[in-house]
C-alpha positions in Angstrom: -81.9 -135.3 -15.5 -79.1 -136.1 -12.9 -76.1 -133.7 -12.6 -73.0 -135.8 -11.5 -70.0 -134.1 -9.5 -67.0 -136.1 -8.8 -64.4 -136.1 -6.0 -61.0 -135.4 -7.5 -59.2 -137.5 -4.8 -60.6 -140.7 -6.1 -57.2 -141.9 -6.5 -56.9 -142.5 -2.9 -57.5 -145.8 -2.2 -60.7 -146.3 0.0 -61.9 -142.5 -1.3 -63.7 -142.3 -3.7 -66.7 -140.0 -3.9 -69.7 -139.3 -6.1 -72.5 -136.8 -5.4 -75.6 -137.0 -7.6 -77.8 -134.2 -7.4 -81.1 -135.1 -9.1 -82.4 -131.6 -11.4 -85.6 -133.6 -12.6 -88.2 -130.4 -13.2 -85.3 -128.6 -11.9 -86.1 -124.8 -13.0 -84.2 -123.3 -16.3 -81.8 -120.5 -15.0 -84.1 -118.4 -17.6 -87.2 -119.6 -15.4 -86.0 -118.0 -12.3 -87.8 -114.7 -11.3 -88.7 -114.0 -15.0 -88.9 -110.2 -14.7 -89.6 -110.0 -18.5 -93.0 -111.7 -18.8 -93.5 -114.1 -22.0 -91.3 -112.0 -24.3 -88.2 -113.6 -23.0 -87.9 -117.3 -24.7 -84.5 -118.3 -24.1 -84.5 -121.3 -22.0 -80.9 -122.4 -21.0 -78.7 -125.5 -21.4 -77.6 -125.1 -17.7 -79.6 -125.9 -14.7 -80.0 -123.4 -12.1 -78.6 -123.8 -9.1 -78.0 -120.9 -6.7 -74.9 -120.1 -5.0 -76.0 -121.4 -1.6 -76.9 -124.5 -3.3 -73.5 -124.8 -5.2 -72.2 -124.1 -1.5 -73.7 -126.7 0.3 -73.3 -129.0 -2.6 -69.3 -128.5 -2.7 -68.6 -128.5 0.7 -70.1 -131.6 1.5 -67.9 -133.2 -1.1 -65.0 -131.4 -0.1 -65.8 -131.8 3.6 -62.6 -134.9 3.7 -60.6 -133.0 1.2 -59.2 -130.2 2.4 -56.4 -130.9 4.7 -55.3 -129.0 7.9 -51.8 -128.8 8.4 -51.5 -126.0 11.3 -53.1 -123.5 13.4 -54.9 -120.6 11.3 -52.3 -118.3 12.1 -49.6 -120.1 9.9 -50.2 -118.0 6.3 -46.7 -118.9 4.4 -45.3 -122.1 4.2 -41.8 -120.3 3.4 -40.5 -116.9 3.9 -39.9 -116.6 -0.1 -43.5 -116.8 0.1 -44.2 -114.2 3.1 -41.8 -112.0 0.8 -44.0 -112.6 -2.0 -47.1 -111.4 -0.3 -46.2 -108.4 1.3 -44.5 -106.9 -2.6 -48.6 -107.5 -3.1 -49.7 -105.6 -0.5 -50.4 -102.5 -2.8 -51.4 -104.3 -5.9 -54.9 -103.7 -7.5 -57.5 -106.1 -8.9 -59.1 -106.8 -12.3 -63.0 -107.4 -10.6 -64.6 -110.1 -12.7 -68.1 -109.3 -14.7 -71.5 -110.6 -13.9 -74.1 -111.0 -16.7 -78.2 -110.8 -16.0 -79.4 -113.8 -17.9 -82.7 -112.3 -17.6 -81.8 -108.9 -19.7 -83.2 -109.6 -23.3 -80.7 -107.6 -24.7 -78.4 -110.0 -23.6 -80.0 -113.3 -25.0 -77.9 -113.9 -28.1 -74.7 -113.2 -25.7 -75.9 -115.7 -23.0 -76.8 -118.5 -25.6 -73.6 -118.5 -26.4 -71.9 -118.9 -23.4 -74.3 -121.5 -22.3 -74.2 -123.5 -25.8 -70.4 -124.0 -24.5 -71.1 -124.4 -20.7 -69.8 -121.8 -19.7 -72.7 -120.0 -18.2 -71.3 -120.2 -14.3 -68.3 -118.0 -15.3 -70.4 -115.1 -15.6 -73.1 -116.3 -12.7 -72.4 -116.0 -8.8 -69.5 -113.6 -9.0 -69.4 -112.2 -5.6 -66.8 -109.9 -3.5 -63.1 -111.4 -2.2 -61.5 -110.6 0.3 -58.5 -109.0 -0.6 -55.6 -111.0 2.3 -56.9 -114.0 1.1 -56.3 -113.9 -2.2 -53.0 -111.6 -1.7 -52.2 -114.7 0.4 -53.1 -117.3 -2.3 -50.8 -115.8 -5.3 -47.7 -116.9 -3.5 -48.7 -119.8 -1.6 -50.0 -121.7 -4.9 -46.6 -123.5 -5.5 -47.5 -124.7 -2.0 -47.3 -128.3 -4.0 -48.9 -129.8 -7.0 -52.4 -129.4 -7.0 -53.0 -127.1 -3.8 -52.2 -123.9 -1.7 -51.5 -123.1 1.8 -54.6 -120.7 2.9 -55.1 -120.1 6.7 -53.4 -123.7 7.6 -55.5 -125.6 4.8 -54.3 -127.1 2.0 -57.2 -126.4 -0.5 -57.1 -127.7 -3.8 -56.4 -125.9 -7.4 -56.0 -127.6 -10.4 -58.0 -127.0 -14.3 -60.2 -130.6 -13.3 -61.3 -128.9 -10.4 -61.8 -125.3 -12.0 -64.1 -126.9 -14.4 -65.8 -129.1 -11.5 -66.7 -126.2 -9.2 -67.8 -124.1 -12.0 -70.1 -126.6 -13.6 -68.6 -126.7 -16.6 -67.8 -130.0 -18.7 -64.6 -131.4 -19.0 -63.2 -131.2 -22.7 -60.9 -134.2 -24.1 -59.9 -132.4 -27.0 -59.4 -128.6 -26.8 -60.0 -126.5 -29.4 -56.8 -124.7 -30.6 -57.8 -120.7 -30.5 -54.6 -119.0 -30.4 -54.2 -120.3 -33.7 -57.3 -118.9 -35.5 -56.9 -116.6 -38.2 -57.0 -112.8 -36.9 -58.9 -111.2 -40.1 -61.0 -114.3 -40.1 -62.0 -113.8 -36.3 -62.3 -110.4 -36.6 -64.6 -110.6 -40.1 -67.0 -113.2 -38.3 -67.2 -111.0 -35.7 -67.9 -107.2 -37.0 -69.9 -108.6 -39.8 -73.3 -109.2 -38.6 -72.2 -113.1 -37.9 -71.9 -112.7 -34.3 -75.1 -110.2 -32.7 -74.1 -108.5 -29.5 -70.4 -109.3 -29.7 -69.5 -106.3 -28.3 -71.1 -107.2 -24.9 -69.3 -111.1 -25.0 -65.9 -108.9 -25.6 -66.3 -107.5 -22.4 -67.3 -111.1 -20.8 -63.7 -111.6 -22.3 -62.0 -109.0 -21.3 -63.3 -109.3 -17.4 -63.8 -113.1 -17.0 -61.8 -114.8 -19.6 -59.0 -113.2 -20.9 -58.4 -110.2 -18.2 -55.1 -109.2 -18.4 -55.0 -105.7 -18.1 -52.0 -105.0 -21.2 -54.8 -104.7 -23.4 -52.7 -104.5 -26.7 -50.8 -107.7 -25.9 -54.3 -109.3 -25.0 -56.7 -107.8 -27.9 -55.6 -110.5 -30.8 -56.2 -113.1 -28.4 -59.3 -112.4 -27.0 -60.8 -112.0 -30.7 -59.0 -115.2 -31.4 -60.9 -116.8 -28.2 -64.4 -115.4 -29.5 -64.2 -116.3 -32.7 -63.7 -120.0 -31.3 -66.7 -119.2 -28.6 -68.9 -117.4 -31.4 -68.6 -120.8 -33.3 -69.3 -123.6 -30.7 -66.1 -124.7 -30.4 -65.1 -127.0 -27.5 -62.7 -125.6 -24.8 -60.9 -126.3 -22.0 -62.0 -123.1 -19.7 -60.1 -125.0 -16.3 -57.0 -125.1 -18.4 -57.5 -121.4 -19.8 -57.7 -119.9 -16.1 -55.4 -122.2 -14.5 -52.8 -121.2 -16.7 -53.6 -117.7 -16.8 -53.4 -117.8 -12.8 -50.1 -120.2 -12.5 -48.4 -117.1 -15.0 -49.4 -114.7 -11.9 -48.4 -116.9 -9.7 -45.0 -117.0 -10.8 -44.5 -113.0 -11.3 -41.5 -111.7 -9.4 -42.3 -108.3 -10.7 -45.9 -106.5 -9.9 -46.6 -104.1 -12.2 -50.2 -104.7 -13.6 -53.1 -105.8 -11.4 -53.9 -109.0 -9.8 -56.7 -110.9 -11.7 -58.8 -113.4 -11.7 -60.1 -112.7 -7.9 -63.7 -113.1 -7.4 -63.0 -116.3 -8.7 -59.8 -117.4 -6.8 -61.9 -116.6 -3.7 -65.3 -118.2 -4.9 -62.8 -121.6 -5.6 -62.0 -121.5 -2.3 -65.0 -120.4 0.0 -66.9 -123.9 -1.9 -64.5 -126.2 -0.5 -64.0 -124.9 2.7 -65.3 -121.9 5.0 -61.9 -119.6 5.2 -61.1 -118.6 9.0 -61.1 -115.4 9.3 -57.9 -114.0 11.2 -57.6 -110.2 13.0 -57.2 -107.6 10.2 -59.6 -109.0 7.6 -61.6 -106.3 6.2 -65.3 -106.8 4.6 -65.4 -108.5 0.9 -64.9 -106.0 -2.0 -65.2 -105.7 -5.5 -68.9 -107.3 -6.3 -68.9 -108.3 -10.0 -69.2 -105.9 -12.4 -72.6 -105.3 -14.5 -72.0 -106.4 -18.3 -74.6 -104.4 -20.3 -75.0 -104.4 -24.2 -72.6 -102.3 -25.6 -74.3 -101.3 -28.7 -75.1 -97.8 -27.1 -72.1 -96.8 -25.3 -69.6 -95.0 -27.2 -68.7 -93.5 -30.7 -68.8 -95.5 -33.9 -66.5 -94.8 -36.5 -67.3 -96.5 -40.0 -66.1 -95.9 -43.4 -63.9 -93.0 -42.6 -61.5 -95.2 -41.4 -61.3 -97.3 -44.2 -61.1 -100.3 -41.9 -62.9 -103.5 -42.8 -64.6 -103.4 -39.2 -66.4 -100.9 -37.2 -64.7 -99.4 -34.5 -65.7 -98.2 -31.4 -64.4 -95.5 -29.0 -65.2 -96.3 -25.1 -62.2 -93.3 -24.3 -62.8 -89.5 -25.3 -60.3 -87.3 -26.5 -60.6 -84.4 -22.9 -58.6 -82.4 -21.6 -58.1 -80.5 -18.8 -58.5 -76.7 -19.0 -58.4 -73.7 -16.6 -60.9 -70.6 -16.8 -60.3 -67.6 -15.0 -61.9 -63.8 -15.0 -59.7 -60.7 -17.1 -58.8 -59.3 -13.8 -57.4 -62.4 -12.6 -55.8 -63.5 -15.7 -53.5 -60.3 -15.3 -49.5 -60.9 -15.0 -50.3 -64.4 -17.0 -48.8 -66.0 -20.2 -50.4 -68.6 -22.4 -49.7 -69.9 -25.4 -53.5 -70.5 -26.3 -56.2 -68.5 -25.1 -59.8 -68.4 -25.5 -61.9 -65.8 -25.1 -65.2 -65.8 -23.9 -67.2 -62.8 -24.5 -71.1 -63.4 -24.6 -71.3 -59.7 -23.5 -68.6 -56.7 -24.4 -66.5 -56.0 -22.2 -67.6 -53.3 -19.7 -64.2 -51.5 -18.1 -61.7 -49.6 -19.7 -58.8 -51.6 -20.5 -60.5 -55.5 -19.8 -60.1 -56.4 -24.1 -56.3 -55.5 -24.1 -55.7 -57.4 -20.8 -57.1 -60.1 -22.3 -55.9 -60.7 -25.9 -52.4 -59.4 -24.3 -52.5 -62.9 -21.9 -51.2 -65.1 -25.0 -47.8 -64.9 -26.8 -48.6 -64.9 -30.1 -52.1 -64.1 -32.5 -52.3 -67.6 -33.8 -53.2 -68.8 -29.9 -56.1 -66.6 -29.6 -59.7 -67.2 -30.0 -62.6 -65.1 -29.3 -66.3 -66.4 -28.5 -68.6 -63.9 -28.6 -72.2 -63.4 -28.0 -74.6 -62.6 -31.6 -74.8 -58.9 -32.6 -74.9 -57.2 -35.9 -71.1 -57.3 -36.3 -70.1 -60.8 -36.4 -66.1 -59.9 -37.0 -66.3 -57.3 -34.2 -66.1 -56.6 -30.6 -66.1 -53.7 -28.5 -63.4 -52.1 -26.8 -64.0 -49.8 -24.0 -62.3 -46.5 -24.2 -62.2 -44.0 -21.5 -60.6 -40.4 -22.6 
């Protein structure tokens, strides 16, 4: 089998560039360090290449392609953009997830995403370092198709997205924002979809990772319905668009995403200089686990026509203190914790005096004969 990757500058004249990379017996990603023994029988679509291999692949391609306009130092091509970076100087990040294609659990999940090609969106997701891609978000509109990083113009368009991700280009996208909510979300909660739970949060990190999660929730089960089913789409357009939208924000108030991959775009074209005040890379991908454990399910109470499960519990914060030191306070709730009586003269009324009225009292107390009763020390 032969794996073709294809310069995107082959519209210069005198340029173009193919790269073959030949994956005849070329190990299954499945195949690689298979931790699991026999029981594991998935065997993906994908070849396996690692991520040095994607590196050295890439930036030999690339090696002609990435411009160099100026000395390192020059990080803004305008001061619009300078004042663009530092208003992103305190922004967060929405870290991407990583999925173990060798977890069982996980298989169903996995064959989907490689039945669509998708499989390196969820592979290789390594740290960023946090300038560079503070310094990308404004520099983007550099031109066209690339953005000023360190003096290079590196390239950023959805052709090259899907070319440095390995994933196939798509003539005809498949419309998902118009599926039919209660259709998506019957196929999905119905026993149609196994371990959807676990591609939601594929979705919700590497897909779809806005962090307004109400403005984002019909659309990501729109996009897994389409993903659940096969259908074909665009995944350079889908980021590139999500990132341009970014890109263009003059207001921060949500976090920066898509940055393990921003950076990971970048590093396989060129090697980044490195400039004084660049810290180590953080924010390795996150672990995506199956799902189907975590949390509380709440079924036919709900009178929903899915299940629905709670990843956020209902705590909060309380203060305990001793009698003596509760003296002088007011509450309006109080709970009263007596596994033993009370041993001074004087303790019980401190302590059912503390709140203002007896509909915010409560008393927990230890087993005896007298269930309705406690003791109140006396002393004439």
């Amino acid at each position: 089998m032969e794996y073709k990757l294809y310069s995107l500058q082959s519209s210069i004249p005198g340029y173009a560039k193919v790269m073959t990379i030949n994956y005849l017996g070329c190990r299954r990603i499945s195949e690689v360090d298979h931790s699991y023994g026999e029981q594991y029988q998935f065997r993906s679509q994908v070849p396996f290449l690692s991520y040095e291999d994607l590196l050295q692949s890439s930036r030999l391609l690339f090696s002609d392609a990435v411009p160099f306009i100026g000395v390192y130092s020059r990080r803004h091509h305008t001061e619009e953009a300078a004042v663009g970076y530092r208003s992103l100087c305190l922004q967060g990040f929405v870290v991407q997830g990583s999925l173990d294609h060798k977890n069982p659990i996980l298989e169903d999940v996995y064959r989907i995403i490689d039945s669509i090609g998708w499989s390196y969106s969820v592979m290789h997701v390594h740290p960023f370092r946090l300038r560079v891609v503070r310094e990308f978000i404004p520099n983007k509109p550099f031109n066209d198709e690339g953005a000023l990083i360190r003096g290079c113009v590196f390239r950023f368009t959805p052709s090259l997205i899907n070319q440095l991700m390995m994933i196939p280009s798509v003539e005809h996208s498949f419309e998902w924002r118009n599926v039919d909510l209660s259709q998506a979300i019957t196929h999905l909660t119905r026993g149609q979809c196994s371990g959807w739970t676990a591609l939601y949060r594929v979705c919700e990190l590497n897909w779809l990772p806005c962090p307004d999660f109400d403005a984002m929730l019909k659309n990501r089960l729109r996009l897994l319905y389409a993903v659940a089913n096969r259908h074909k789409i665009d995944f350079g357009h889908l980021v590139y668009d999500q990132v341009i939208e970014m890109c263009h924000k003059t207001e921060w108030e949500t976090n920066l995403v898509f940055p393990n991959l921003i950076y990971q775009l970048l590093m396989l074209q060129k090697e980044i200089p490195l400039l004084p005040g660049d810290k180590e890379p953080i924010g390795r991908g996150l672990p995506i686990f199956g799902l189907t454990d975590i949390g509380i399910y709440i079924h036919d109470e709900t009178k929903l026509p899915f299940t629905l499960c709670r990843r956020q519990f209902p705590i909060r914060l309380c203060y305990a203190m001793t009698i003596n030191k509760s003296q002088g306070q007011s509450s309006k709730e109080v709970i009263l914790y007596l596994p033993n009586p009370v041993f001074y003269h004087g303790q019980l009324y401190v302590a059912l005096s503390r709140v203002t009225s007896k509909a915010g009292s409560t008393i927990i107390k230890g087993e005896d004969s007298h269930q309705l009763k406690v003791k109140n020390i006396v002393y004439k």
